[in-house]
TIFISE-56147 format. One record per residue (C-alpha): x, y, z. Coordinates in steps of 0.05 Angstrom, whole numbers, padded with zeros to 5 digits, always signed. Layout:
<atoms>
XYZ/...
</atoms>
This chain:
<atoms>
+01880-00681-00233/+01915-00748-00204/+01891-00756-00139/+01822-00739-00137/+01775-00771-00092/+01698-00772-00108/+01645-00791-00062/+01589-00833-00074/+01521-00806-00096/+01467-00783-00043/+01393-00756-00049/+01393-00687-00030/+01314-00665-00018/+01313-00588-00022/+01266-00534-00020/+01271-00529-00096/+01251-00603-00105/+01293-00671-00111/+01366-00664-00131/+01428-00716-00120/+01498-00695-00094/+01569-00725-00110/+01630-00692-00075/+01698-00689-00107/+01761-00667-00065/+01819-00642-00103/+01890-00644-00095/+01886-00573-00059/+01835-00614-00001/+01780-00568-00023/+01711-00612-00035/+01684-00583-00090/+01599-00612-00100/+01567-00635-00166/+01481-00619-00138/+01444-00657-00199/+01373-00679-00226/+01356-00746-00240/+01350-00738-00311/+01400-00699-00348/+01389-00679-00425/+01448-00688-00472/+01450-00611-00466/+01432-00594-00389/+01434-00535-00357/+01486-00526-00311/+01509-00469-00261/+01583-00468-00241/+01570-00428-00171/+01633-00399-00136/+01625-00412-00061/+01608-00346-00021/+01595-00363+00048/+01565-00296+00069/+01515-00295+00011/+01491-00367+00008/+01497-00380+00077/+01482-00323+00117/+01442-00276+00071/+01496-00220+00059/+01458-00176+00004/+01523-00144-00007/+01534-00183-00069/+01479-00224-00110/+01517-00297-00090/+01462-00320-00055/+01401-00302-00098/+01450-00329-00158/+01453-00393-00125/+01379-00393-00105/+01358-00374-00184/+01397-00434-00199/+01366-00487-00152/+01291-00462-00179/+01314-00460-00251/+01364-00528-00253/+01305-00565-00209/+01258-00548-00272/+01291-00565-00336/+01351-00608-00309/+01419-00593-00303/+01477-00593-00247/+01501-00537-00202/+01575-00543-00185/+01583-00521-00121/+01661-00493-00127/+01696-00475-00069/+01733-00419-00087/+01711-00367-00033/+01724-00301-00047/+01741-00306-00112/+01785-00355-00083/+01821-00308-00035/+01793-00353+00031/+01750-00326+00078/+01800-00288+00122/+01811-00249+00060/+01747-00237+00036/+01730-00211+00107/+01789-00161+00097/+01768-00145+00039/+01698-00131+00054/+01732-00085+00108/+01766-00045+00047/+01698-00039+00016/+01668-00001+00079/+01724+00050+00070/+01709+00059+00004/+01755+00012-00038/+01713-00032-00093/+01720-00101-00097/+01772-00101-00141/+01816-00047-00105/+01807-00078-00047/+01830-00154-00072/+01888-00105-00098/+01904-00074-00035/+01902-00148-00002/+01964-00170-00053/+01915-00212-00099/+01888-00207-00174/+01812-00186-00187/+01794-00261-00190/+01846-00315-00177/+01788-00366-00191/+01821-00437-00228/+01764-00476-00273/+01808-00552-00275/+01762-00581-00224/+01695-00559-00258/+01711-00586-00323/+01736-00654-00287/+01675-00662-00256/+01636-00638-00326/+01671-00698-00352/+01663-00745-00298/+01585-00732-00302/+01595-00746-00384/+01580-00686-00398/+01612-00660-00463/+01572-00600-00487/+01512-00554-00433/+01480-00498-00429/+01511-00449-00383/+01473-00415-00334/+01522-00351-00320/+01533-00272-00330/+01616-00280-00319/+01649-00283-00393/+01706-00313-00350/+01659-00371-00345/+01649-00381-00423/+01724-00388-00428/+01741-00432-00377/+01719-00505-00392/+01764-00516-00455/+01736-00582-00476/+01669-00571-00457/+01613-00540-00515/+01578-00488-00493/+01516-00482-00540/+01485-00432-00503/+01493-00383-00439/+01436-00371-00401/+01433-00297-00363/+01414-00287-00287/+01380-00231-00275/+01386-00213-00201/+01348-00143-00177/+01404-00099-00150/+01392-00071-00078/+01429-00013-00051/+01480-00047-00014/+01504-00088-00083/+01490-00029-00131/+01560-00007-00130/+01595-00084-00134/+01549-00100-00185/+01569-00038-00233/+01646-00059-00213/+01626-00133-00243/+01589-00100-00307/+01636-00050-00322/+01712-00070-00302/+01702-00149-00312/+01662-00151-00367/+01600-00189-00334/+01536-00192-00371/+01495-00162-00324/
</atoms>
């Protein structure tokens, strides 16, 4: 993590009430954001929230991305804490592939398959940049707001004291990728 550049801090007024935002861009030119309360606890909440595009953006209810993201921004504006916005779309497939892959899922693939079919591993997510920025902020130990074990494993340094669930009511266009996530990746859902 030689070269990476880091913005300076904003305001960022939102819907959820007052946060700041920092933007770090890695060696990869992705701009990964650090979203962040004024006052952080020696043990704040944070949310490490993999970019979806369709669900955050446009309101795709064909995963629970979006409503993640939104459960985080209500919870992290209450008690303190950072979101870290990482762009890693699709599981960090890009967008081009996710889109393919969605196409596999509408002829019956599951998310998985379909990142199979498409060459890649279930999740070819990398964590370096999150616990960089963890670090950066001074943050050496949180409470992590996630249902992804993946998650829990990832920050090497950092001490997880405690992981916080989302619970997200499944509709029935994410019933089936949500059963994928609980029962072949191991999320707590």
């Amino acid at each position: 993590m030689n070269s990476i550049e880091i913005s300076q801090v904003a305001t960022l007024p939102t819907k959820h009430g007052p946060f700041n935002i920092q933007a770090f861009k890695d060696e990869k030119d992705k701009e990964h954001l650090a979203i962040f309360t004024d006052a952080l606890s020696d043990t704040p909440v944070v949310r490490v929230h993999s970019e979806c595009l369709t669900g955050d953006v446009l309101g795709s209810v064909k995963c629970d991305c979006g409503e993640q993201l939104d459960f985080a921004m209500k919870t992290i504006a209450k008690e303190g804490g950072i979101i870290i916005y990482h762009r890693q779309e699709g599981r960090n497939i890009g967008l081009l592939n996710k889109i393919n892959a969605y196409a596999l899922q509408d002829k019956g693939f599951d998310t998985i398959e379909a990142n199979h079919q498409l060459g890649f591993k279930a999740d070819e997510r990398t964590y370096e940049i999150v616990e960089f920025i963890l670090k950066y902020l001074e943050v050496s130990k949180l409470r992590l707001l996630t249902n992804n074990p993946r998650k829990l494993e990832s920050l090497g340094s950092i001490e997880i004291v405690e992981r916080l669930p989302i619970q997200i009511t499944p509709n029935k266009y994410n019933e089936d990728y949500l059963n994928v996530k609980k029962n072949q990746m191991g999320h707590m859902l």
